[in-house]
N, C-alpha and C positions, 0 to 999 in steps of 0.2 A: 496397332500393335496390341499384341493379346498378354494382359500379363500372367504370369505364369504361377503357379501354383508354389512354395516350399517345397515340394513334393517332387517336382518337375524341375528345379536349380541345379545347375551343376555346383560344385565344389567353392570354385569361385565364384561363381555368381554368388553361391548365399554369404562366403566373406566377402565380400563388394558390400553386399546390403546389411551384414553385422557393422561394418564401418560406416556406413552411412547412418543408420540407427542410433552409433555412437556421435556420432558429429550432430546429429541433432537432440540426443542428449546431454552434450555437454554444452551446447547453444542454450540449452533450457538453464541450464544448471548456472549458468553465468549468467543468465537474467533473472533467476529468482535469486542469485547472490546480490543482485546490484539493486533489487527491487526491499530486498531486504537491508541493505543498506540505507536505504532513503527514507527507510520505515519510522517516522518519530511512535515512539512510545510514551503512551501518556501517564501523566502519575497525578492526574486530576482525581481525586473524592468528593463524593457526592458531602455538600452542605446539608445539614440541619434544619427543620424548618427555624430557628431564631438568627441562625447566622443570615439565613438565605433576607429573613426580613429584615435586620442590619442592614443588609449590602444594598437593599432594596431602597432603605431607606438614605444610605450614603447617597447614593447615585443621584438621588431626586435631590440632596443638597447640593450636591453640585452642579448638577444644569442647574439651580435657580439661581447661583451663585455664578454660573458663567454667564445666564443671560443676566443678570444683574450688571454684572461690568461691561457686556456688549451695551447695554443700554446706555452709559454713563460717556 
């Protein structure tokens, strides 16, 4: 089957294919709603280098402090 030009549509045919256009625009439109939905947004800020070595340093106190007690 040869598809046809816009040019060459009768009346109906090209509303047949405006509704179909729409049907798959609002297909889209409902999945970037839902995908937009599920979107966490983040309100993380970037640390400093003193905080970042704090934290750096928290962390190492407590692995030594958790294998501490696994050991015991």
């Amino acid at each position: 089957m040869n598809k046809k030009s816009t040019t060459q549509m009768t009346k109906n045919e090209l509303i047949q294919l405006l509704r179909d256009k729409d049907t798959v625009i609002a297909d889209l439109n409902s999945r970037i709603d839902e995908l937009e939905g599920m979107a966490i947004s983040s309100q993380a800020v970037p640390m400093d280098a003193d905080s970042s070595r704090l934290l750096t340093m928290m962390n190492q106190r407590i692995k030594a402090l958790e294998e501490k007690l696994n050991d015991q």
